[in-house]
C-alpha positions as CSV (number, residue, x, y, z in Angstrom):
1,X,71.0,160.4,117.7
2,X,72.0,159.0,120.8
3,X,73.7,156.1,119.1
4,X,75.7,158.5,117.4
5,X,76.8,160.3,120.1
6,X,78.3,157.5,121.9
7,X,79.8,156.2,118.8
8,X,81.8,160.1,118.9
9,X,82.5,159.7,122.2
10,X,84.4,156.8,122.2
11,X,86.5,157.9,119.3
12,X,86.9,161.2,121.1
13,X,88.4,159.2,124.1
14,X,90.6,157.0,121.7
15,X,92.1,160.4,120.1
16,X,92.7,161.5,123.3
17,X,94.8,158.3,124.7
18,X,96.6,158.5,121.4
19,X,97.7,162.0,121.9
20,X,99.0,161.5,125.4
21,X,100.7,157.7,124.5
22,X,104.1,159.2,123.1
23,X,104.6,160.8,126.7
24,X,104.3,157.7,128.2
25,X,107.2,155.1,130.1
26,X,106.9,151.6,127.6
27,X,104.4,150.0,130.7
28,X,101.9,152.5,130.8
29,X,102.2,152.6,126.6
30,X,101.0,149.4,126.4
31,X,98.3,150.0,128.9
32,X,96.6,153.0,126.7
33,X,97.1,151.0,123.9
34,X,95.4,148.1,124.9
35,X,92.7,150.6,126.3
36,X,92.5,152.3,123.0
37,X,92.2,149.1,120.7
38,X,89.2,148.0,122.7
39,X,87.5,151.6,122.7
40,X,87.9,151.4,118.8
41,X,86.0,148.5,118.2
42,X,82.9,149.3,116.3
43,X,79.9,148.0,118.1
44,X,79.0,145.3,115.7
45,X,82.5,143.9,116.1
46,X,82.1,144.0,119.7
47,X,78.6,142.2,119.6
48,X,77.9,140.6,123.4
49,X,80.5,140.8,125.8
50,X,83.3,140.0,123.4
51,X,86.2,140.4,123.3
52,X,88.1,140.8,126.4
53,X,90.7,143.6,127.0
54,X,92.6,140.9,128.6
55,X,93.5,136.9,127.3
56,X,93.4,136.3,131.1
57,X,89.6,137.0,131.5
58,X,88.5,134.4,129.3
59,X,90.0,131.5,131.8
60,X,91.0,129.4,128.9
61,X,93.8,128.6,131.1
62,X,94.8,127.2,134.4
63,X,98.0,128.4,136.9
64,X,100.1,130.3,135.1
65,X,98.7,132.0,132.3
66,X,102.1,130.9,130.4
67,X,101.9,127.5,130.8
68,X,98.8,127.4,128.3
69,X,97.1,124.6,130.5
70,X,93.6,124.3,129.1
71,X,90.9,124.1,131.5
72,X,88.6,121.1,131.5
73,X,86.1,122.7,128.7
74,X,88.8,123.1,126.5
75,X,89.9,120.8,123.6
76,X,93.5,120.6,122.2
77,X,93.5,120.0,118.5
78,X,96.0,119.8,115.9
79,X,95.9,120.0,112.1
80,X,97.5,117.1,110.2
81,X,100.0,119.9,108.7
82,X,100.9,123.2,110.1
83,X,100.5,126.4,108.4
84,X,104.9,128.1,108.0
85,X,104.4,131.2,110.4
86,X,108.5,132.3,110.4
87,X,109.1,128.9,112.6
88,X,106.8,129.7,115.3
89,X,105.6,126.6,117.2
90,X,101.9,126.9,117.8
91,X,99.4,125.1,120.1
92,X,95.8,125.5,119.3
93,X,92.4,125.0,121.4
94,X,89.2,124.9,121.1
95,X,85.8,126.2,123.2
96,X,82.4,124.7,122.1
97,X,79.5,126.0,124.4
98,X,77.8,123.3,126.6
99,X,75.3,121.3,125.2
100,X,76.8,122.7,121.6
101,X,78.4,120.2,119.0
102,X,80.3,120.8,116.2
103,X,78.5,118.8,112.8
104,X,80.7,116.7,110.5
105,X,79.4,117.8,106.7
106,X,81.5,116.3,104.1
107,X,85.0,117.9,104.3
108,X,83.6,120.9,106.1
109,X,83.0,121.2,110.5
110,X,80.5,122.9,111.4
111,X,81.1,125.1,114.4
112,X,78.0,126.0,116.9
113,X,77.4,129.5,117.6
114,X,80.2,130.6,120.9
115,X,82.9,128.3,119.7
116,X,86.0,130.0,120.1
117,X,89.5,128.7,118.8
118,X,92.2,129.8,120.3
119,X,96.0,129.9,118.5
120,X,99.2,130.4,120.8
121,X,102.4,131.3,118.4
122,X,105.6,130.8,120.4
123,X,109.0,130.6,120.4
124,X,111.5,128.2,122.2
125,X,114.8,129.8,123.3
126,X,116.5,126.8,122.0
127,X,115.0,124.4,119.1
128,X,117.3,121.5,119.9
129,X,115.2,121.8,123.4
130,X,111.6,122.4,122.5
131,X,110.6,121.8,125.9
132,X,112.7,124.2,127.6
133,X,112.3,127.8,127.9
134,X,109.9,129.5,125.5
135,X,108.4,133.0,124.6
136,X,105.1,133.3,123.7
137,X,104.3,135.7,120.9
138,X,101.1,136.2,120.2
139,X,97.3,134.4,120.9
140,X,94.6,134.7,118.0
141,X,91.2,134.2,118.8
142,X,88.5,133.5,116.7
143,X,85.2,133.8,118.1
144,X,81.8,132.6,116.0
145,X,79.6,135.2,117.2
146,X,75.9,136.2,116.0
147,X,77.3,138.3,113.2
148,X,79.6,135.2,112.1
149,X,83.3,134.8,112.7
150,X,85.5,137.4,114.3
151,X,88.9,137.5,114.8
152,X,90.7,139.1,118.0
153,X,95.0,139.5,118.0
154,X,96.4,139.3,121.6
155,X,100.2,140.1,121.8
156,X,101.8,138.9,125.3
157,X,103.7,141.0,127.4
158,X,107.6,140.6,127.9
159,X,106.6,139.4,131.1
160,X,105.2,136.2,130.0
161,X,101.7,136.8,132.5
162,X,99.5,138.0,130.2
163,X,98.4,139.1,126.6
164,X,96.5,142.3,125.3
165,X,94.1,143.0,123.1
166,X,96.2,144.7,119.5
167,X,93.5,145.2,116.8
168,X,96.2,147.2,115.1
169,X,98.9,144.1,115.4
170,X,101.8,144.4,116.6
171,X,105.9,143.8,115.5
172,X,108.6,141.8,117.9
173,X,112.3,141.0,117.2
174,X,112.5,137.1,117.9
175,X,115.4,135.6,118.7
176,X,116.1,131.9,119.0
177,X,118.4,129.0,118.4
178,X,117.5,127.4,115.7
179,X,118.3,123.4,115.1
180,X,121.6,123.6,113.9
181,X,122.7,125.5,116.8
182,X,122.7,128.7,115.1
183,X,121.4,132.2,116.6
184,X,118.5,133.5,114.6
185,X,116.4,136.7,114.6
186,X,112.9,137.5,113.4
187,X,110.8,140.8,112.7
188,X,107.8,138.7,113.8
189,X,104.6,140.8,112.4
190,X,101.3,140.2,114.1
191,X,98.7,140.7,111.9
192,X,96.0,143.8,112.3
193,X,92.3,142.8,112.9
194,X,91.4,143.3,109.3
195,X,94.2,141.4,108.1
196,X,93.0,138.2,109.5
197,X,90.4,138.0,106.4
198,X,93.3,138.1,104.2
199,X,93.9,134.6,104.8
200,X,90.7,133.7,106.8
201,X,88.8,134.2,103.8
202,X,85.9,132.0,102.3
203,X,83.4,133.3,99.7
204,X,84.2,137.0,101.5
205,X,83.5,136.2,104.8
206,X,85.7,135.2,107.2
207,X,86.0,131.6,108.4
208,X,88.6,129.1,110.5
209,X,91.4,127.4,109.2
210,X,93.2,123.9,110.0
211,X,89.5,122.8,111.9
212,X,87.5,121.2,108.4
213,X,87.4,117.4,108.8
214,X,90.3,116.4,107.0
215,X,92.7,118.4,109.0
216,X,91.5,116.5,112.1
217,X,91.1,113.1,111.0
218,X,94.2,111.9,112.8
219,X,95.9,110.8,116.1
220,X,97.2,113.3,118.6
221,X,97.8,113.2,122.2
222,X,95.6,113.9,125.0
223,X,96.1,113.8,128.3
224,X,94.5,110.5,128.3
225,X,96.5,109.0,125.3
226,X,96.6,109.0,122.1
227,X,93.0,108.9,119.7
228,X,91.4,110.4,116.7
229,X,90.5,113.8,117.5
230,X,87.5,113.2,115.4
231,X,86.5,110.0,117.7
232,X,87.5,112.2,121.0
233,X,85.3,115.3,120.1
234,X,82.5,112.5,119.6
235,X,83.8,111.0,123.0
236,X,83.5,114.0,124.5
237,X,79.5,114.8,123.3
238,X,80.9,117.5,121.3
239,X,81.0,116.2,118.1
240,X,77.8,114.8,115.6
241,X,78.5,112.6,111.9
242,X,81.4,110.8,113.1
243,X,81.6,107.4,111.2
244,X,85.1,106.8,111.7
245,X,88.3,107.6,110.1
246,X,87.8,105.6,107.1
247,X,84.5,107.4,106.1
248,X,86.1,110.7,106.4
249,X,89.1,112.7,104.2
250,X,92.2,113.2,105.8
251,X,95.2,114.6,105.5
252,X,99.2,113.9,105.8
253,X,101.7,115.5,107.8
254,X,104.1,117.0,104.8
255,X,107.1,116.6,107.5
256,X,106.3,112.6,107.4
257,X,109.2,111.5,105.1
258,X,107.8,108.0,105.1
259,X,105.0,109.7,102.6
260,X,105.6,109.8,99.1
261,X,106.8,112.8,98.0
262,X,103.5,113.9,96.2
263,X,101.4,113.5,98.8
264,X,103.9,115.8,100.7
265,X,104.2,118.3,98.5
266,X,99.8,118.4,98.0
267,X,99.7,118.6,101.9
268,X,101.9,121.5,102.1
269,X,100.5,123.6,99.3
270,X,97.0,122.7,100.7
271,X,97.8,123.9,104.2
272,X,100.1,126.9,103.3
273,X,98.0,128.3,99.7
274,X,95.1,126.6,99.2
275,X,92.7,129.3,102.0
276,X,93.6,131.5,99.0
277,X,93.7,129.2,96.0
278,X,90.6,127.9,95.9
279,X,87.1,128.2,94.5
280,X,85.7,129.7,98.0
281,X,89.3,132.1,98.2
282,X,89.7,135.2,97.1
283,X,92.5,134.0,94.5
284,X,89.6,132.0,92.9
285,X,90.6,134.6,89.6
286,X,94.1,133.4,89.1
287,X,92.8,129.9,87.8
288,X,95.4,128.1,90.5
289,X,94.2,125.8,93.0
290,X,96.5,124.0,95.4
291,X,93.8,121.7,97.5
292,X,95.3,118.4,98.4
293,X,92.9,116.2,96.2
294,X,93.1,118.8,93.0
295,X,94.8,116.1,89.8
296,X,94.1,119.0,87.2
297,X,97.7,119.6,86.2
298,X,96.5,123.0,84.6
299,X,94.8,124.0,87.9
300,X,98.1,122.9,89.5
301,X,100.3,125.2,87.6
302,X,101.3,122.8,85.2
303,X,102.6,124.9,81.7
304,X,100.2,127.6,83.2
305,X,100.6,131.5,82.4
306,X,99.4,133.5,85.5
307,X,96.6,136.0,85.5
308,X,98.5,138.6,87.0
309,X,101.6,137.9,88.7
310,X,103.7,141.4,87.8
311,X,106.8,141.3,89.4
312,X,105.8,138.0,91.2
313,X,106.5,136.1,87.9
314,X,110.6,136.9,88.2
315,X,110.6,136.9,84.3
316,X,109.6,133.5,84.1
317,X,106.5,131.9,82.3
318,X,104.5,129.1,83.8
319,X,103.6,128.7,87.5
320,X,104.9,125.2,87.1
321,X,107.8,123.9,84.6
322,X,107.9,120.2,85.0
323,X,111.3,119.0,85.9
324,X,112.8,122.8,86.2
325,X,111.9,124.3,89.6
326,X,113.8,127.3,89.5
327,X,112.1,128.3,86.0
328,X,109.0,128.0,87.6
329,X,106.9,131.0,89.1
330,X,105.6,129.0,92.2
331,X,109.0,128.4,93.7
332,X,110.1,131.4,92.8
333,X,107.3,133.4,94.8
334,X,108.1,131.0,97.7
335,X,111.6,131.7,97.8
336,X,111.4,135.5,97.9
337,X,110.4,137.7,100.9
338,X,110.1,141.1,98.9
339,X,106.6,142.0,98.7
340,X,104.8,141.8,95.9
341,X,106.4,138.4,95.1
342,X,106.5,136.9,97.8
343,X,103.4,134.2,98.9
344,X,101.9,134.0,100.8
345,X,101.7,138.0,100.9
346,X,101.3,138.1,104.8
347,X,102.3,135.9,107.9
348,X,105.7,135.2,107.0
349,X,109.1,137.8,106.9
350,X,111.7,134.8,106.3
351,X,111.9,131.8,103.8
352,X,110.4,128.6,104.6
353,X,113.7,126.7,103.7
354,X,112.3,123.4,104.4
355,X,109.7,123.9,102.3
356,X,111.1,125.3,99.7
357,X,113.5,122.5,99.6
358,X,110.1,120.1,99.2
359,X,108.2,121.7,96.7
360,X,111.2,121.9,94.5
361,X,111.9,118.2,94.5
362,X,108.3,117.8,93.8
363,X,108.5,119.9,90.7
364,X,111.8,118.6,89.2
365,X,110.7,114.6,89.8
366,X,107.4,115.1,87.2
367,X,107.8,113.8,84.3
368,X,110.5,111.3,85.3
C-alpha cells in the first residue's frame, strides 16, 4: 500500500508540472520538463541511483562539458561503420566499472554489469571545417543495469553547457553547411525512451549496438596513437578473449572506396538494417537478413517477394532485382522519407544520398 502511494504521488507531482509548463518563459520550460521526465520514470527503470537529471553529474567529462573530453576511466571507441543518423557526426564512449572487463564471445562483447556507453550526436556549423564550431544535439546513454540494458535520451541546451534528461525525446531544427558549401536544415527527432528498443532490439530485449567484436576490430586513435581497440581494451585490463585481430571478425568502413564494392555495400546494410534484419531482430518474420557475412541471395533480397511491405513495396516486386535498382523494393524504401516506406522507420527525416548512391551500384553490378 505504501508502494502505491508513492507511485500516485509522483504522478500527481508530474500532472501538476505539466499543467503549470505552458505558463512558463522557454528556460524555466525546460527546467519542469527535465523535472517531470525524471519523476515519471517507473521505479524499475530507475533501479539504483540511475539516471541523472543532469549529463553533467555523471563526470564523463572534463572542463567544459562541450568539449566532450573523457575522463581518464573513459574509453573512446568507434565502430568500423557508422550508423546514417540525418548527417550527425557522433563520438561515442565507453564506462566499464573498475576491476570489470568486458568478455570477447565469438562475434558478441560481453558487457559487465555498470558499463555505460555513452553516444554524443552533433553537428558542425560548417562540414568543410569539421573541427570548427559545432552544436551538440543530443547524448544517449545506455546503462547495463541489474534489470539489463536501459536506455536514457539527454537533449543539450542551446547554451552548449549541459544536457537534460528527455524520456519523451525531443525535436530541433538543424542547420548546417553541408560539404558542397550549401545551407542545409534538419527536423532532427530525438527518439522517446521507448523508442530506443525499436532499434536496440535483440530477441525482445534491448541491447547495444556498434560494440560486438567485429565492429571494434580495427585501428582508431587514442590519445596515445593509433592501436586496435580490441588490443587497447586488453591494454587497458578491461578487456578478456583477445587473440588478436586475425582470430576475430571484423568489419569495413563502407566509406573506404579502396574496398570492393560488395564488401561496401554488406557493411552498410549490416550497420544501418541488419539490428532489425536478423534472426535476434524483430524483423526476423520478413525472411530478410542484411548481416555482413549473410551469401544467401534469397535472404539478401534476391527475386524475393516481401512478407508485408504495403505501401513500402512502391508497386514493385522483389526486394532485390539484380541489375535494376530502381525496380527493386530495398532502394526504394531507402530513398523515401514518408512513413510507412521509408527504412529504417525511425532515426532518420532526410535521405541518405550517399548511401543510396552505394547500394544502387551494388544492385545494378550483379549479374555482370
Amino acid at each position: 500500500m505504501e508502494g502505491s502511494c508513492l507511485n500516485l504521488s509522483k504522478w500527481a507531482i508530474a500532472s501538476l508540472f505539466l499543467s503549470l509548463l505552458w505558463s512558463c518563459q522557454p528556460a524555466v520550460k525546460e527546467e519542469i520538463q527535465a523535472t517531470v521526465a525524471e519523476e515519471v520514470l517507473a521505479p524499475e527503470e530507475a533501479s539504483g541511483k540511475f539516471p541523472y537529471r543532469r549529463l553533467s553529474t555523471y563526470g564523463f567529462f572534463e572542463g567544459e562539458l562541450a568539449s566532450l573530453s573523457p575522463n581518464e576511466s573513459i574509453i573512446p571507441y568507434q565502430p568500423a561503420s557508422s550508423l546514417f543518423t540525418d548527417y550527425a557526426l557522433k563520438s561515442r564512449f565507453a564506462y566499464l566499472p573498475e576491476g570489470e572487463k568486458a568478455i570477447i564471445a565469438g562475434e558478441e562483447l560481453n558487457l559487465p554489469q555498470g558499463t555505460i556507453l555513452i553516444k554524443n550526436f552533433y553537428y558542425p556549423a560548417d562540414f568543410r571545417k569539421p573541427e570548427g564550431e559545432r552544436r551538440i544535439i543530443e547524448t544517449r546513454l545506455m546503462i547495463h543495469e541489474a534489470s539489463g540494458w536501459q536506455a536514457y535520451p539527454y537533449v543539450w541546451n542551446d547554451s552548449q553547457t549541459d544536457a537534460a534528461l528527455k524520456v519523451v525525446g525531443a525535436e530541433k531544427e538543424v542547420r548546417f553547411i553541408n560539404q558542397a558549401g550549401e545551407e542545409q536544415v534538419i527536423n532532427y527527432l530525438v527518439p522517446n525512451k521507448n523508442q530506443c528498443k525499436s532499434c536496440h532490439n535483440k530477441n525482445e530485449s534491448l541491447a547495444p549496438l556498434g560494440v560486438q567484436t567485429r565492429h571494434l576490430n580495427h585501428e582508431i586513435t587514442f590519445a596515445e596513437g593509433s592501436e586496435n581497440q580490441l588490443a587497447h581494451w586488453a591494454k587497458l585490463g578491461k578487456l578478456e578473449g583477445f587473440l588478436g585481430k586475425a582470430a576475430h571478425p571484423s568489419l569495413i568502413n563502407y566509406e573506404d572506396q579502396s574496398q570492393t564494392l560488395n564488401d561496401r555495400a554488406m557493411a552498410y546494410l549490416d550497420i544501418n538494417c541488419s539490428h532489425c534484419h536478423r534472426a535476434e531482430g524483430p524483423a526476423s518474420t520478413s525472411g530478410l537478413f542484411l548481416t555482413y557475412g549473410q551469401k544467401d541471395p534469397l535472404k539478401l533480397g534476391v527475386f524475393k517477394t516481401p512478407v508485408a511491405a504495403g505501401k513500402g513495396s512502391g508497386k514493385h516486386t522483389y526486394d532485390i532485382v539484380p541489375g535494376q535498382a530502381d525496380a527493386s523494393i530495398l532502394l526504394h524504401r531507402m530513398n523515401s522519407t514518408e512513413m510507412g516506406v521509408a527504412m529504417p522507420e525511425i532515426g532518420r527525416t532526410s535521405i541518405h544520398e550517399e548511401g543510396v548512391a552505394l547500394i544502387r551500384a551494388w544492385i545494378n553490378q550483379m549479374n555482370q
